[in-house]
KELO-878712 format. One line per 10 residues: for each residue x, y, z negated of N, C-alpha, C. Coordinates in steps of 0.1 Angstrom, whole numbers, always signed. Layout:
X,Y,Z,X,Y,Z,X,Y,Z ~ ...;
END
This chain:
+8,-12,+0,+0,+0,+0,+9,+12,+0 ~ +5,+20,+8,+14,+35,+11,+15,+44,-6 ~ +20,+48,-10,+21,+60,-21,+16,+70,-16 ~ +5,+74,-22,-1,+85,-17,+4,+97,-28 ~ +1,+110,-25,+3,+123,-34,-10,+126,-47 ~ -8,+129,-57,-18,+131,-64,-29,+141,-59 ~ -27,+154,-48,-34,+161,-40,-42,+150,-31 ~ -34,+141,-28,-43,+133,-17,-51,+121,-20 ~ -53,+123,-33,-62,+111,-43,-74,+115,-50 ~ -86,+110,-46,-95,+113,-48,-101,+101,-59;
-110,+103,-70,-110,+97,-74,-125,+100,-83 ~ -134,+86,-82,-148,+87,-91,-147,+82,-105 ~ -147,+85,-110,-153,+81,-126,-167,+75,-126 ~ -168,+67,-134,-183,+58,-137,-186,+54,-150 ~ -193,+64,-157,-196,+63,-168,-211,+65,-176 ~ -215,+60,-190,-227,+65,-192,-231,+79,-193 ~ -223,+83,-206,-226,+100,-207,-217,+101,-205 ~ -218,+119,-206,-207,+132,-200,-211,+137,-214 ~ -208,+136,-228,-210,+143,-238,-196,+143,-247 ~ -196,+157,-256,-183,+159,-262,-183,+145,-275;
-192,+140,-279,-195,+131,-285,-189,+115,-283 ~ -189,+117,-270,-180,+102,-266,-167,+102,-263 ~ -162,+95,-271,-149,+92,-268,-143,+85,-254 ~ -148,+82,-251,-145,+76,-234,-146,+86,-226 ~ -157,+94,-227,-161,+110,-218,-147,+117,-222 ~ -141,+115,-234,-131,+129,-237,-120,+120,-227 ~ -113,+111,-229,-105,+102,-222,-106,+106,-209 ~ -117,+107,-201,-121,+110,-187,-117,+126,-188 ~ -118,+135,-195,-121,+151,-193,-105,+151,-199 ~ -98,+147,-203,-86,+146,-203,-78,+142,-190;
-80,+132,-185,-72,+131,-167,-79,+142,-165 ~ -89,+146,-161,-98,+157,-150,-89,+165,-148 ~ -82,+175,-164,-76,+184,-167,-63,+182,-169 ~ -57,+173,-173,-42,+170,-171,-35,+165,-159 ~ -47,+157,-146,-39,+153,-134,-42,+162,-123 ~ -36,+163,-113,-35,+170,-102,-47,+159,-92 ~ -50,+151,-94,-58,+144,-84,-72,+152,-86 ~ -78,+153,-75,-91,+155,-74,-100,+144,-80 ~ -113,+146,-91,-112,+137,-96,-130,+139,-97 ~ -143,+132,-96,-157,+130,-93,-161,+126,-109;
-170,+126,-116,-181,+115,-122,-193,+116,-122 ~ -198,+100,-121,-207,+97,-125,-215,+90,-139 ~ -227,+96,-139,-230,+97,-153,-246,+93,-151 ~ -250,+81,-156,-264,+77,-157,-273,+84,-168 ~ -267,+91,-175,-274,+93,-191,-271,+107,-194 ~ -270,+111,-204,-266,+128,-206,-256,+132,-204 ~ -256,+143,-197,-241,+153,-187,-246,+169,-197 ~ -232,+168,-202,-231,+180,-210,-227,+191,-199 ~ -234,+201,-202,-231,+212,-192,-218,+217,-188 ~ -216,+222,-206,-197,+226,-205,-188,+214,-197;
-193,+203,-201,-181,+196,-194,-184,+191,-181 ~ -194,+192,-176,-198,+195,-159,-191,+206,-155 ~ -190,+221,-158,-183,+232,-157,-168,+227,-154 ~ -165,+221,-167,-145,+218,-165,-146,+210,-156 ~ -152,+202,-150,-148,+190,-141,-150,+199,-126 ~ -160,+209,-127,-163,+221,-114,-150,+229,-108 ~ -147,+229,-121,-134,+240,-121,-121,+234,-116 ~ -122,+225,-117,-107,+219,-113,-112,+212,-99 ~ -120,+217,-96,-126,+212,-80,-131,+197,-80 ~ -139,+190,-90,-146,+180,-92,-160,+181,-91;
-166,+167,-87,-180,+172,-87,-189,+159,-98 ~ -198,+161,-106,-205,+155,-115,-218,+151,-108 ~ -221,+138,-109,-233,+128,-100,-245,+125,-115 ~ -254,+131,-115,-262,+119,-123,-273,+111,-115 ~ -272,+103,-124,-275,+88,-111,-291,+84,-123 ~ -298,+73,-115,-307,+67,-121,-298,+57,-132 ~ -308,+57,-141,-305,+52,-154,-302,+36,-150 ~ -291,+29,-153,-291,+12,-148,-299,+3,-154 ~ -308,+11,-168,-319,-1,-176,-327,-3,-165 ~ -333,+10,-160,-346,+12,-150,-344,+3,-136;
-356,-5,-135,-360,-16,-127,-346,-22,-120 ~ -343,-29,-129,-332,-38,-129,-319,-36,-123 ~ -319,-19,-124,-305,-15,-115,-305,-14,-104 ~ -323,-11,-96,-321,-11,-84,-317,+4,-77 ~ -324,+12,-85,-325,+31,-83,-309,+30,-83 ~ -303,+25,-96,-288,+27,-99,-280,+22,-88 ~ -282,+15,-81,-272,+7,-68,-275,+16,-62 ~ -285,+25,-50,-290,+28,-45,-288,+42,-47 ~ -285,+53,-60,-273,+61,-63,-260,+61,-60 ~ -258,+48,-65,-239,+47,-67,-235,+47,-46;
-244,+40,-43,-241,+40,-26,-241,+52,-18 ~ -252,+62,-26,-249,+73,-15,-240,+84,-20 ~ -237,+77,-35,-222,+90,-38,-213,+82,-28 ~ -210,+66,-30,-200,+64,-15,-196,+72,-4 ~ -214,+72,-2,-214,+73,+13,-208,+89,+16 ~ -211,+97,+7,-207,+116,+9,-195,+117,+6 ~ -183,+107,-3,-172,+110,-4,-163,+96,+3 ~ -155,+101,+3,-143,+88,+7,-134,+85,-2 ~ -133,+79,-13,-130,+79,-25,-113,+71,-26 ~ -107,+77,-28,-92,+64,-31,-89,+55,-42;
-99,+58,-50,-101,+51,-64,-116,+53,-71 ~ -120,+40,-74,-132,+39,-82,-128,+35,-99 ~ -126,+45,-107,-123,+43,-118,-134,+39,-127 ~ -138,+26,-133,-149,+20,-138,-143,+24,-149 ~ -157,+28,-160,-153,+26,-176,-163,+20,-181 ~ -175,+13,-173,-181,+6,-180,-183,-12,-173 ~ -183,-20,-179,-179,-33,-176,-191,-40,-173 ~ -206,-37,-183,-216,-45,-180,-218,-38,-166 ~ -219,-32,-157,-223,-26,-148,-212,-29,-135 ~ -209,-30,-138,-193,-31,-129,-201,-42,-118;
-208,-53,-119,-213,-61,-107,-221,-55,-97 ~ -226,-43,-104,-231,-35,-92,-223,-27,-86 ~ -214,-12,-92,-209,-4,-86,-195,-5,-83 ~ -186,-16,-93,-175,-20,-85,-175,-30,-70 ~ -185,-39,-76,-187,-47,-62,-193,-38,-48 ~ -204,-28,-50,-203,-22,-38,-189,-13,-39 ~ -182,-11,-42,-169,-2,-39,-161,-9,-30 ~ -158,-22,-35,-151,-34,-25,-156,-33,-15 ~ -166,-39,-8,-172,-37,+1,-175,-31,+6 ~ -174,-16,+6,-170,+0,+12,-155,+0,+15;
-150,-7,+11,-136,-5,+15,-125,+4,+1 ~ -129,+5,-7,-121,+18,-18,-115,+6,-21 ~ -96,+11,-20,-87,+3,-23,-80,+2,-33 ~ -84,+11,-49,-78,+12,-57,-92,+11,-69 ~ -98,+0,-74,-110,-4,-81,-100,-7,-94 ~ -107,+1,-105,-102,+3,-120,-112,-4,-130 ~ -110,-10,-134,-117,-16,-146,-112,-11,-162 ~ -119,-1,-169,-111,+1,-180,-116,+1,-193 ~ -112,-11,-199,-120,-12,-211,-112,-6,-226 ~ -119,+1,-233,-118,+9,-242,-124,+5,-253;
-131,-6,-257,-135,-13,-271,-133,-28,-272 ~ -128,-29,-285,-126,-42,-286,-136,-56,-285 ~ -150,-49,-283,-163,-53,-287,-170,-47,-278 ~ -176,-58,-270,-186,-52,-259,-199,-49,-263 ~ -210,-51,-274,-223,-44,-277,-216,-47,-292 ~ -233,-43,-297,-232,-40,-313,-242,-48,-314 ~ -244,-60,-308,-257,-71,-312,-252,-84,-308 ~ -255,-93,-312,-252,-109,-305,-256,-109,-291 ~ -271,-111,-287,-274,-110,-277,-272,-99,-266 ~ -268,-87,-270,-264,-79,-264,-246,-81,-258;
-242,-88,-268,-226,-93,-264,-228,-105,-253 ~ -238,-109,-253,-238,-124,-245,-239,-119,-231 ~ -250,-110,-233,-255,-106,-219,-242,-97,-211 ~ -232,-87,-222,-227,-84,-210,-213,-96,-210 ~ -212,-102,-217,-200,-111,-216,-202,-122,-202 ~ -216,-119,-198,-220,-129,-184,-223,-120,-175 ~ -223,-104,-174,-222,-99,-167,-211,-97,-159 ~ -202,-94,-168,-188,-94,-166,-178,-102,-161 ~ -185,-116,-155,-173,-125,-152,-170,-124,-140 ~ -178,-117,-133,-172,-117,-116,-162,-99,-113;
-162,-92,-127,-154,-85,-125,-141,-89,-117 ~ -131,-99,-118,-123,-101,-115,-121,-98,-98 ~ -132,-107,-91,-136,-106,-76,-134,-93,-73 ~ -138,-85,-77,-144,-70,-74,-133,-58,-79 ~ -128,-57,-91,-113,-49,-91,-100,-54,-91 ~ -96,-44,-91,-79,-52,-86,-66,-45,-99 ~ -74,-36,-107,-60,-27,-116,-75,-34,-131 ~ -65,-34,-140,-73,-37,-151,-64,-26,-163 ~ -69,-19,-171,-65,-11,-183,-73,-7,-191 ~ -66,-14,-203,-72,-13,-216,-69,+1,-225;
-71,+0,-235,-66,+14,-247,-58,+6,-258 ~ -59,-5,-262,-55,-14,-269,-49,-28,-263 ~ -43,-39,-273,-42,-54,-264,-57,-57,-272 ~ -64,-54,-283,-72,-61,-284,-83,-62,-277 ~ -87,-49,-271,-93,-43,-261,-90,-53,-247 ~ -80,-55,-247,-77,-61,-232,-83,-72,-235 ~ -78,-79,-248,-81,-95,-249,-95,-97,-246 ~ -100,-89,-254,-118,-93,-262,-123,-88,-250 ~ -119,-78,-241,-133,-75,-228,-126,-82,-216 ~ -112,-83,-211,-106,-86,-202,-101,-101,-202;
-100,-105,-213,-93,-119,-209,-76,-121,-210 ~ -73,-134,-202,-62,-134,-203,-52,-129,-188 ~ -62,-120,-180,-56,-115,-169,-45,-107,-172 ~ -40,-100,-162,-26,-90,-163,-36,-77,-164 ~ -30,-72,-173,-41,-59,-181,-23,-44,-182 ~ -31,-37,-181,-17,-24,-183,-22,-18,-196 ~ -18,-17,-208,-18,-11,-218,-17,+2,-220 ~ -24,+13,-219,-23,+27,-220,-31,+33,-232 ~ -25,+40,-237,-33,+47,-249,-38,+59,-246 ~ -48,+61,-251,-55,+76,-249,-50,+85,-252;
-47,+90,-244,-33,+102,-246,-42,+117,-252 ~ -34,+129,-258,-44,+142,-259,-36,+152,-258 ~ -36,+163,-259,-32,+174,-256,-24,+176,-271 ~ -14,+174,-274,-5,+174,-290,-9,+186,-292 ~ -1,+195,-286,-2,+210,-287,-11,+219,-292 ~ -23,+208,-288,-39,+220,-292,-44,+214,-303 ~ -36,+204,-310,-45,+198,-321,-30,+197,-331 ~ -23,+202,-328,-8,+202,-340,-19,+212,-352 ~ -8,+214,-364,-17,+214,-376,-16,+235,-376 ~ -26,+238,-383,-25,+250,-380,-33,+256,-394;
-25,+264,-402,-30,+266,-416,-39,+277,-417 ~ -35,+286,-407,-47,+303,-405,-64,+296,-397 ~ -63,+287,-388,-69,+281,-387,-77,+273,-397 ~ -74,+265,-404,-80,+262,-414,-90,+271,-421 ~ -81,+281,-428,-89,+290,-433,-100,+294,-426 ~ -99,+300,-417,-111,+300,-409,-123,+296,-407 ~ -116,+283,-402,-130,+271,-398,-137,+270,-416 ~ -129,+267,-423,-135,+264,-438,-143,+275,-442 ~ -140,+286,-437,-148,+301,-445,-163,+299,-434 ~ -157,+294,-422,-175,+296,-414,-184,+283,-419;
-175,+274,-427,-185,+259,-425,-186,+261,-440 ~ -183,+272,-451,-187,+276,-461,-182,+266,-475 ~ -168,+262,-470,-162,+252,-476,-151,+257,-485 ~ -154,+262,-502,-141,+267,-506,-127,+255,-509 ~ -119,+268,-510,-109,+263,-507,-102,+251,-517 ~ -106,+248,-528,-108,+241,-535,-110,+226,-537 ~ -123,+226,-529,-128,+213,-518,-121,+204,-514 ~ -123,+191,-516,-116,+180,-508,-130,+181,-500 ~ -123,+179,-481,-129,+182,-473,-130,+166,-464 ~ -142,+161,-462,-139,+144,-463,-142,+145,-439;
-137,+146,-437,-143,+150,-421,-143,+139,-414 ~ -155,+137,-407,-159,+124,-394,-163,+130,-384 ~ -158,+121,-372,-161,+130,-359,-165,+116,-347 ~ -179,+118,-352,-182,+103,-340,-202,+107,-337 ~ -204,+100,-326,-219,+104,-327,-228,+89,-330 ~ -240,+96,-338,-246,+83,-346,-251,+70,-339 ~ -241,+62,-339,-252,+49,-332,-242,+35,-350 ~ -252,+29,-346,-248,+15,-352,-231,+11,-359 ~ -227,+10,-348,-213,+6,-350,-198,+18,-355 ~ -206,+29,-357,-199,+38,-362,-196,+39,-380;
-213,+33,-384,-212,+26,-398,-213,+39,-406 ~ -222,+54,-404,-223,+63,-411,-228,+64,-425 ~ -236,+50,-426,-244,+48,-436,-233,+41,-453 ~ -222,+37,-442,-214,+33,-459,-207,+49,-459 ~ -204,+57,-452,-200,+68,-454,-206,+76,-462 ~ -220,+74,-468,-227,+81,-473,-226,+73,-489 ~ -224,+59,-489,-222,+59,-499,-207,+59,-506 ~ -200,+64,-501,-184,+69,-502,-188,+79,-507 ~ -194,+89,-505,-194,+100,-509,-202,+102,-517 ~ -218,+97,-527,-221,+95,-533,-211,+93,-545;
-196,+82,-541,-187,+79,-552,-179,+93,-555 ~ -182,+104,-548,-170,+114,-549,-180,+127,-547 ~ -183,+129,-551,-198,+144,-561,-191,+151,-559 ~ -174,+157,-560,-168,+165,-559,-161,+172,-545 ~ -166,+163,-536,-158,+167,-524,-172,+169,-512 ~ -167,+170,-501,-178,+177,-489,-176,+170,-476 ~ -185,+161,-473,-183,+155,-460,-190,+163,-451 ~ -181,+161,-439,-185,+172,-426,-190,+160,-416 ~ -198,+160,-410,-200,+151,-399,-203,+159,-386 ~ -192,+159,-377,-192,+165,-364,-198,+157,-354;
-204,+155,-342,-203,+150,-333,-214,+147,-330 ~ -228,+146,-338,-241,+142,-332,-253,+154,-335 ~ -263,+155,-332,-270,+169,-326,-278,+166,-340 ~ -277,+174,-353,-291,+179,-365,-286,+165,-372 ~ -301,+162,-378,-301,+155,-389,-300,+141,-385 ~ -294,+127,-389,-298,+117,-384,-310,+112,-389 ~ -313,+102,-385,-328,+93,-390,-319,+83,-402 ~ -315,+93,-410,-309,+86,-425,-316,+79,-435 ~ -311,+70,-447,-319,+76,-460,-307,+72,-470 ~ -307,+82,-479,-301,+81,-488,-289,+91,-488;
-292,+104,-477,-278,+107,-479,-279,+117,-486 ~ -262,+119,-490,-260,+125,-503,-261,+141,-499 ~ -259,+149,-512,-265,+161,-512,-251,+169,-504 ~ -239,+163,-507,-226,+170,-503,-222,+167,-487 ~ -231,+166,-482,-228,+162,-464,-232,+170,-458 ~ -226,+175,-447,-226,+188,-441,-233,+181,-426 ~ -239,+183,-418,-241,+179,-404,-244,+191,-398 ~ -229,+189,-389,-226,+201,-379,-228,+202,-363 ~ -236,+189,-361,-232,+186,-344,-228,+186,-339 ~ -225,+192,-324,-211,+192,-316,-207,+205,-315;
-200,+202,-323,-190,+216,-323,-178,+218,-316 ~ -180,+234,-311,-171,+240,-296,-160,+231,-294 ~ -151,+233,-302,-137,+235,-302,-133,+220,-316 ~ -134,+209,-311,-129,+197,-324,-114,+200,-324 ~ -110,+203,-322,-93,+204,-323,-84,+221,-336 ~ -102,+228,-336,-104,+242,-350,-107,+229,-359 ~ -113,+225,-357,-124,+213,-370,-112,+204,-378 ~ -107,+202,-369,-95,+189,-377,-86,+198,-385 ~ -84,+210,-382,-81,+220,-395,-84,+221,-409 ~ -99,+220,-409,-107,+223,-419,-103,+209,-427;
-105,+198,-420,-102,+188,-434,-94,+188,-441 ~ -93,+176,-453,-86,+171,-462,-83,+158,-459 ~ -92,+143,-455,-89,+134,-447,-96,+133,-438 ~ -89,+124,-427,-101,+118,-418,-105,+104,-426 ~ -117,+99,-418,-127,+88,-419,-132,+84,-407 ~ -128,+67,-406,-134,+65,-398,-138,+45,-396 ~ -150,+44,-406,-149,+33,-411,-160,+23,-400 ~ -154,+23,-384,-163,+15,-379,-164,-2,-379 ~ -174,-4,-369,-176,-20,-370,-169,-24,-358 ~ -164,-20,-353,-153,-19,-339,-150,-7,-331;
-138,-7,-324,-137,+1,-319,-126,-1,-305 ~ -118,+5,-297,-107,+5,-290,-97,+5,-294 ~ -90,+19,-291,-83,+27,-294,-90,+41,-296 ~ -91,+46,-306,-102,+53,-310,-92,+69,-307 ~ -94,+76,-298,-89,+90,-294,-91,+99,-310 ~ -99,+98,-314,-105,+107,-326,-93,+106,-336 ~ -86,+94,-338,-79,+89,-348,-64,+94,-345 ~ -63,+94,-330,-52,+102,-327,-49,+112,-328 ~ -62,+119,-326,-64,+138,-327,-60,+140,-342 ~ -66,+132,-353,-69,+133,-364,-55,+130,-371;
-44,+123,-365,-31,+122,-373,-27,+131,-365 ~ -23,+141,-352,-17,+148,-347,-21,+161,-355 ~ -31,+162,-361,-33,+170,-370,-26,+170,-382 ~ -18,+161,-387,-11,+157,-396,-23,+153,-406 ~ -36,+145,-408,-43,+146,-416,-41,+129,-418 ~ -43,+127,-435,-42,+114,-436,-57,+103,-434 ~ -56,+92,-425,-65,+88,-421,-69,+72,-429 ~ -84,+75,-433,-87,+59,-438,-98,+55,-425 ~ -90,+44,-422,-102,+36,-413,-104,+21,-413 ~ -113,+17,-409,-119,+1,-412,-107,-8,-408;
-106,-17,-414,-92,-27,-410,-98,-38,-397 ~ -110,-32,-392,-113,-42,-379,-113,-36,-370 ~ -105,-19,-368,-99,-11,-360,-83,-16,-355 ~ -79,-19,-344,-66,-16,-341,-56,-15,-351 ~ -45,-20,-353,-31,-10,-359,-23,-5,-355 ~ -29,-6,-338,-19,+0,-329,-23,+12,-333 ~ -31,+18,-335,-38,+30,-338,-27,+41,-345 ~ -21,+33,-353,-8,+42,-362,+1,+44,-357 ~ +4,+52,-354,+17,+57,-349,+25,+67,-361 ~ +19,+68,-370,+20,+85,-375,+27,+77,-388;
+22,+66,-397,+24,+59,-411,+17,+66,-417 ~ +6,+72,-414,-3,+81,-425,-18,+75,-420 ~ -19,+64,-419,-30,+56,-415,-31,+46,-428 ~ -43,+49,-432,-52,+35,-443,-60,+27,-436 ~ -55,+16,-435,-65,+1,-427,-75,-3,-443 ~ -87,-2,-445,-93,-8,-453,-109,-16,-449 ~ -110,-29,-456,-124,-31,-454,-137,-23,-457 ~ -149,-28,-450,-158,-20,-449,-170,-23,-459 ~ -162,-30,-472,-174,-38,-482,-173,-33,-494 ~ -165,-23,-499,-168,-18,-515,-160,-1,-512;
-171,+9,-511,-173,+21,-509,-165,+33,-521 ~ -163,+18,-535,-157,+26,-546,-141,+30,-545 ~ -137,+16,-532,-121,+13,-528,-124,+24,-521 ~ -128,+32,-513,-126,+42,-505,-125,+55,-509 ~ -134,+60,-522,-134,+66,-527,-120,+67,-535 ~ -119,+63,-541,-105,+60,-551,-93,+64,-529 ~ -92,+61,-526,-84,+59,-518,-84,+74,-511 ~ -96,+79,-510,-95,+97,-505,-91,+102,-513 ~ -95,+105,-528,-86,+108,-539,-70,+111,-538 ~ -63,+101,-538,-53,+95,-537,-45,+100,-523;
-52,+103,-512,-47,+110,-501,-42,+125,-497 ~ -52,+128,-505,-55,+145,-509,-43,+149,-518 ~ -37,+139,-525,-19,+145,-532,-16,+144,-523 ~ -8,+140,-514,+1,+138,-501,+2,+153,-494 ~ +15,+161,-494,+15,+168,-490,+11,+169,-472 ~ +4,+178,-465,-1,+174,-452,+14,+187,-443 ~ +15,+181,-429,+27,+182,-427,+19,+177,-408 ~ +27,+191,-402,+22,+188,-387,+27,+178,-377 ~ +17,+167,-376,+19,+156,-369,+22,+154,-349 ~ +17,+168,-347,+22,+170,-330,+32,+159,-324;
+42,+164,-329,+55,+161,-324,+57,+143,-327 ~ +54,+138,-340,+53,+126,-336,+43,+119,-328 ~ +33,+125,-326,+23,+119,-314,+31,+119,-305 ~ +37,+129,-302,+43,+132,-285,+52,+120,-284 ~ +57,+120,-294,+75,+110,-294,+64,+92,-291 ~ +57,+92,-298,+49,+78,-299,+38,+76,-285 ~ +45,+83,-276,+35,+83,-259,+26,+86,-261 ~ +23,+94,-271,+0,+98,-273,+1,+109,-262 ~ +12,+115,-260,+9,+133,-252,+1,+127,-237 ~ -9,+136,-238,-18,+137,-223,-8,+135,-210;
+2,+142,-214,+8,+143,-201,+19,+132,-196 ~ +24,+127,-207,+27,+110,-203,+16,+101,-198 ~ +4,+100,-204,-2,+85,-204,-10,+92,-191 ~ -12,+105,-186,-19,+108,-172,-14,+105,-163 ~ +0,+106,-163,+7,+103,-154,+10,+88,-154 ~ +9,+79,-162,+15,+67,-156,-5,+62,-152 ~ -16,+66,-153,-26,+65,-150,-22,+70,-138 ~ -21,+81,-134,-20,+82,-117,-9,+75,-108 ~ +2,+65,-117,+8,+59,-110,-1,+47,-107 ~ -7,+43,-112,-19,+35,-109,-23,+38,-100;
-30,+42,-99,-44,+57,-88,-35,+58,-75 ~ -20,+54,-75,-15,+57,-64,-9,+40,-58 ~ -10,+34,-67,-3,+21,-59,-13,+13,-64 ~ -21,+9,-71,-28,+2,-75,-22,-15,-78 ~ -15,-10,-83,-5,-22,-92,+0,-21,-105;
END
C-alpha cells in the first residue's frame, strides 16, 4: 500500500454519541484536533453542538444517522451508505464493535482500504445478555477490518481476541490539564467550595457501570468533604444521595475542573483505558479507582486500585490521600507516551499504511 500524506487522508469516525461526556467521543475530538488528516463523524445518538463546531473547524463534517436499535439497523445501513457514497474515505475508523457487521462490512465492499476496529472497554455491555449478543455480533469482524487497536491489552483480549491488536493509549493534551494553583482557586470560588474542603471529584456520565451509587455511599462515610459530579445533565434518578454532592453537568472546560479537586474517583464495574484517569493524574491529583480497572492506567504511582465492596475502605483511603503533597503531573504523562501528540501520530501511522 502507497504511504499517503496526512493532507491526503480522509478519514470517518463511527460512533454513538458526539458528547463531552464520553470518553470515546473525547479520544475522537482529540485526533480531529491533534492530526492533520481531514477527519468525518458519525454519530447515531446525541451530537453536542460545540463539538460538531470543532470537528467544522478543522474542516470536518458531522453525520447523524438513524439510530441502529430502529428496525433492525435497516434506516442505519441505509445512512452509513450514502455518507460512503458523498465521500471517498481512506479510512473507516470504527469505535463501535456490536455494529461493525453493518458499517465495516459495507466499507469493505466499497472498496475503503484502511477499516479500523477500535476497542476501548474491557467489557462489551453491562448485562449478561447484552454481552452475548454483542460477543455474536462481533465475530465476523475479523472478515471485514484489517487494523485492530485497543486502549488497553485487556481491552484487546476481552473485545478482540487473540488476533494482532496495536496497543495505543489515549493520549491528551498534557499541557492544558498540568496542575494550575490560580486556577483552582477559581474554579473552587464559582462551585462555592471553601478552601478548607476535601474536594472528592468524578467526571463520568450516569449509566450503570460507572457505579455512582457506591459513590454516594463513600461520601455519606465522609460528612466533611464535597463531592462534585461533572459529566451528566441535573439531577440523576438517584436515591439516597447525600447532602454534600454537588451535580454540575457538563462543564465547559474539564481540564479548569480537575483544578478544583482534592482526589479523583473512579470506582467503575469496567472500563478500558479510562482517558478521565489520565487527565486526572496529569493533573497531579491522587487517584482511587476500582481494581477491575486496568493498571496499565498508572503511569504516575499516584493511583489507588481498590475493590468496589466496602465504601468505609474508600473513605479512610480519600482521607489518607488528601496529606500527600499534590505536585504537577504534566511532564510525567508526556514522558509515559500519554501526550496527544505521540499516540496521534503513531494513530496516523496506521491511517496511512494500514498495518
Amino acid at each position: 500500500m502507497t504511504e499517503l500524506k496526512p493532507q491526503d487522508i480522509r478519514v470517518l469516525h463511527i460512533v454513538d454519541k458526539l458528547v463531552p461526556a464520553s470518553g470515546v467521543a473525547s479520544v475522537i475530538m482529540n485526533l480531529v484536533e491533534y492530526s492533520d488528516c481531514k477527519q468525518d463523524v458519525v454519530a447515531y445518538s446525541d451530537i453536542d453542538p460545540s463539538m460538531k463546531e470543532r470537528v467544522e473547524k478543522r474542516g470536518g463534517r458531522v453525520y447523524k444517522v438513524t439510530d441502529i436499535r430502529a428496525d433492525f439497523g435497516k434506516s442505519f445501513k441505509c445512512d452509513i451508505s450514502a455518507v460512503y457514497e458523498q465521500t471517498k474515505y481512506s479510512v473507516v475508523h470504527g469505535h463501535l464493535l456490536n455494529s461493525a457487521y453493518i458499517y465495516m462490512k459495507e466499507a469493505k465492499k466499497r472498496g475503503v482500504p484502511v477499516r479500523v476496529i477500535h476497542s476501548h472497554s474491557a467489557n462489551t455491555a453491562n448485562s449478561m445478555l447484552k454481552r452475548i449478543r454483542n460477543d455474536a455480533l462481533k465475530t465476523g469482524i475479523p472478515r471485514w477490518a484489517n487494523v485492530f487497536i485497543a486502549g488497553s491489552e485487556k481491552a484487546a483480549q476481552r473485545a478482540l481476541g487473540n488476533r494482532s491488536v496495536h496497543i495505543v493509549r489515549n493520549g491528551i493534551d498534557t499541557e492544558r490539564f498540568k496542575y494550575n494553583n490560580e486556577i483552582r482557586t477559581a474554579v473552587r470560588n464559582e462551585l462555592g467550595i471553601k478552601d478548607k474542603d476535601i474536594c472528592i471529584g468524578s467526571v463520568a456520565r450516569f449509566s450503570p457501570e460507572k457505579n455512582h451509587q457506591f459513590m454516594f455511599k463513600v461520601l455519606e462515610n465522609t460528612p466533611d468533604a464535597v463531592g462534585v459530579f461533572a459529566g451528566v445533565s441535573g439531577m440523576p434518578d438517584a436515591v439516597n444521595v447525600p447532602r454534600n454532592v454537588k451535580f454540575i453537568g457538563m462543564y465547559d472546560d474539564i481540564s479548569r475542573l480537575y483544578q478544583a479537586f482534592d482526589v479523583f474517583v473512579l470506582p467503575s464495574l469496567f472500563e478500558g483505558f479510562p482517558v478521565v484517569a489520565v487527565e486526572a493524574q496529569c493533573a497531579g491529583l491522587p487517584c482511587l479507582i476500582s481494581d477491575s480497572i486496568t493498571e496499565e492506567v498508572d503511569f504516575s504511582g499516584n493511583v489507588t486500585f481498590l475493590p468496589i465492596d466496602d465504601p468505609n475502605v474508600w473513605a479512610a483511603k480519600i482521607l489518607e490521600a488528601t496529606k500527600r503533597k499534590r505536585t504537577d503531573g504534566s511532564e510525567i504523562a508526556a514522558k509515559a507516551g500519554m501526550d496527544i501528540r505521540v499516540t496521534s501520530r503513531i494513530i496516523e501511522k496506521l491511517w496511512r499504511l494500514g498495518e
